[in-house]
N, C-alpha and C positions, 0 to 999 in steps of 0.2 A: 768537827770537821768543817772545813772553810766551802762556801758553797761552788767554789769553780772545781771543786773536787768530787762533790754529791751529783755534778748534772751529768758528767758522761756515764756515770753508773745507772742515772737514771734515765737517761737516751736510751743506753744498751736495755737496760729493761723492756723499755716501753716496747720496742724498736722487736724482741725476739718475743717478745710472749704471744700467745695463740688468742688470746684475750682479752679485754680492753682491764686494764688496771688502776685499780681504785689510789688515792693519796694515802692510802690507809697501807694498802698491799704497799707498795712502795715504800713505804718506812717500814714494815714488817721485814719485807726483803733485802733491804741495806742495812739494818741489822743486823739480821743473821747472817749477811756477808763478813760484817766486821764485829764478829762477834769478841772479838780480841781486844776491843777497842774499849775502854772504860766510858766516852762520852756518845751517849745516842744520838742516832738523830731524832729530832721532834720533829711533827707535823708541819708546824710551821716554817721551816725550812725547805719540808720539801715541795710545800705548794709555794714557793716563794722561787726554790731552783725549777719549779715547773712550767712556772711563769715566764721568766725569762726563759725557757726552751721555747714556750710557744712563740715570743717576739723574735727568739732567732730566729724562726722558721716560718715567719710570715711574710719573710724578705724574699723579692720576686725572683733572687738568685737558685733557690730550692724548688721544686716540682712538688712538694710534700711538703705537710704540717704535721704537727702537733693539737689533734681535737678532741675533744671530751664528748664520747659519741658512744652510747651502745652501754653506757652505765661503769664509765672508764677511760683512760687517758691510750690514743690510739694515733703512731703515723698514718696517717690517713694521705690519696694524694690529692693534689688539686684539682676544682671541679673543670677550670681550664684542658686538664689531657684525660679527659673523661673518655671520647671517643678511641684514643689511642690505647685507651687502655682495655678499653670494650671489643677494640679488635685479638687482643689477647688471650683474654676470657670469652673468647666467642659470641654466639647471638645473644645467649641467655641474658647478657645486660643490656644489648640494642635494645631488647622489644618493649614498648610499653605496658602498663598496664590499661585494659580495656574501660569504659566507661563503668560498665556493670562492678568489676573488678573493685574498681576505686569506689565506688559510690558503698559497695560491701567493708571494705577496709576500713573507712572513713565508720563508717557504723560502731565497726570493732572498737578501731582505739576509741572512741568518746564515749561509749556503750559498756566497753568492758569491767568486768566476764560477762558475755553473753550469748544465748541460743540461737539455734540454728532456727528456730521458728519466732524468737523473737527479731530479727533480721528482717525475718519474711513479713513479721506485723509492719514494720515499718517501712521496707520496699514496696512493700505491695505485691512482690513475683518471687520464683521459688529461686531460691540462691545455691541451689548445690554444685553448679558447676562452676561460680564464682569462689567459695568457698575452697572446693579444691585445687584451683591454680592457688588463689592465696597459700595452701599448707604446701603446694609443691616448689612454691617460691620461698618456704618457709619464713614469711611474712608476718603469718599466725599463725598458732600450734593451741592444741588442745591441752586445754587449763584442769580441766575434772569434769566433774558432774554437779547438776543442777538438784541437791539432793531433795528439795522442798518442790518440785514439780513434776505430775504425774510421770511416770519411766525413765524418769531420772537424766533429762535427756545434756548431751555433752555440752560445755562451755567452752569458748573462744575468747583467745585474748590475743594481742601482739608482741611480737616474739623480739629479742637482741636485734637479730636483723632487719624488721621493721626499723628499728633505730637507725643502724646502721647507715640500713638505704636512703632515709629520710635526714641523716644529719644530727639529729637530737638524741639526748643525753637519757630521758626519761621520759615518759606521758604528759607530765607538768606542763614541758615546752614548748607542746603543743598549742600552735595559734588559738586564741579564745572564737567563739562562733561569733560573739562581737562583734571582736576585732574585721571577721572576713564577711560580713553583710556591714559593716560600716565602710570598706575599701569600695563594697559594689555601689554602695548609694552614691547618685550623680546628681546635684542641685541644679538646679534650672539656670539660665541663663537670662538677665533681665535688658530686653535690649532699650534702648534709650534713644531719641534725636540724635543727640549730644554726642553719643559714640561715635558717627557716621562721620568718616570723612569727608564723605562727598556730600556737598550742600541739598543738590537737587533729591536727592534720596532723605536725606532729615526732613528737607519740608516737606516733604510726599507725606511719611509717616509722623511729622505734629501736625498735619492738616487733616489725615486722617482719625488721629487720637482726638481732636476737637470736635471733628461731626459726629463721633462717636457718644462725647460727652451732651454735645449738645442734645441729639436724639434721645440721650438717655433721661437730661432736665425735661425736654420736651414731654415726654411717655408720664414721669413722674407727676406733670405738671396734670394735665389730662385725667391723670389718675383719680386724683384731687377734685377735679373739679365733677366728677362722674360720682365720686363718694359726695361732695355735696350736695349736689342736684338731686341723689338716689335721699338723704336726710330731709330735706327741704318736701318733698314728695309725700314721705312719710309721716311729718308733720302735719301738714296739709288735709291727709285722711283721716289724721287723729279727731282732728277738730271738728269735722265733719258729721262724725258717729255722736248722737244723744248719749250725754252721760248720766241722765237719769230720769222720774219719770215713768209713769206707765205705758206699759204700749198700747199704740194705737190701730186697729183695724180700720181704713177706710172706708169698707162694707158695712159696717155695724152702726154710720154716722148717719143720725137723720136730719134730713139738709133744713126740713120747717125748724125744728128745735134749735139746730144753730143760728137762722136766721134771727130768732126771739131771740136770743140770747143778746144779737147784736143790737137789737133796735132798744133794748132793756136799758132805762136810764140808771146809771148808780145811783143806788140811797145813800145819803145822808144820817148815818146811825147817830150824829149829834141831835139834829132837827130830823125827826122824823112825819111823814106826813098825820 
């Protein structure tokens, strides 16, 4: 089959099913539509006729696309007539989700499967009334039981409609933690003279960056000379201190004896007297 023949079959699919439809389902189903038909269609065709559906339908003529959301190929409308549509579907789509809420969700999908107490480990506060607007909005739904921890307590995961409401196709797509603390880092800004258009403001600030510097050689300088004078000091008392030698009591000296000592002429051990 020629592909301008597979896409309204595959529009009409997409288009009635209750479901988001796989490339897989879609060839399963036009199959067995034309089961009559000796040549299949392959996969390749019809992610090829799918393709061009979605670029027909990304043209601002249409209110609706063609998106791969929910684990499936789905007209979806544009996020443009969101509120028009939310008047339709009543409050339940205005209202947002609360802080608590999101900050709970956000746990699930990176977390999952996971406990209502493990939640709590990581909030720090008890989540059960965040927990159940989640399953009321069928955001998350209960996955089973935790069989390896004491009473077996239930697991949480995010559900189709978590997809759904979020736009993405699978868990995968979801933004990397990276990715969203690298968007939040802000680098500094370096301001310069140079920048300024106004003159008398540049020289304000290189006149000020100069006494800054110079203050700064100044301190350095000082530093210096405060570390020498403290070495040179130090020196000075080295030398000072006898480096050997007996000690001497001044009390113990008898002044006659040294006297003698002084007036004592040296011998001569060559010529003795």
């Amino acid at each position: 089959m020629e592909l301008s023949e597979i896409i309204p079959h595959i529009e009409v699919l997409i288009f009635a099913s209750e479901k988001p439809l796989t490339s897989l389902d879609i060839v399963e189903l036009i199959n067995n539509s034309f089961a009559f038909l000796e040549e299949r269609v392959s996969l390749d065709q019809i992610e090829s006729a799918v393709e061009g559906i979605r670029e027909k339908y990304q043209s601002e003529f249409y209110p609706f696309e063609v998106r791969e959301s929910g684990g499936g190929w789905q007209f979806l409308t544009k996020k443009d007539f969101h509120k028009t549509i939310a008047q339709l579907n009543g409050d339940k789509y205005l209202k947002r989700l609360s802080n608590a809420a999101l900050e709970t969700l956000a746990i699930i999908a990176y977390k999952q499967p996971i406990t209502k107490g493990e939640i709590e480990a990581i909030r720090g506060v008890n989540t059960d009334y965040s927990i159940q607007k989640l399953l009321e909005k069928e955001l998350v739904l209960i996955s089973g039981r935790n069989e390896l921890l004491p009473g077996k307590p239930l697991v949480y995961a995010t559900s189709k409609t978590f997809m759904d409401y979020f736009g993405i196709n699978n868990t995968a797509d979801l933004p990397k933690i990276k990715e969203v603390l690298a968007e939040q880092i802000v680098e500094g800004t370096i301001i310069k003279p140079e920048d300024f258009t106004d003159q008398p403001v540049a020289n304000a600030i290189a006149t000020t960056i100069e006494e800054e510097e110079t203050v700064a050689e100044h301190n350095a300088l000082e530093a210096e000379i405060t570390a020498y004078e403290e070495d040179a000091a130090a020196s000075v008392e080295q030398e000072a201190v006898p480096t050997g030698g007996a000690n001497i009591d001044p009390e113990n000296i008898d002044p006659e004896a040294t006297q003698n000592d002084l007036n004592e002429e040296p011998i001569d051990e060559k010529h003795p007297e």
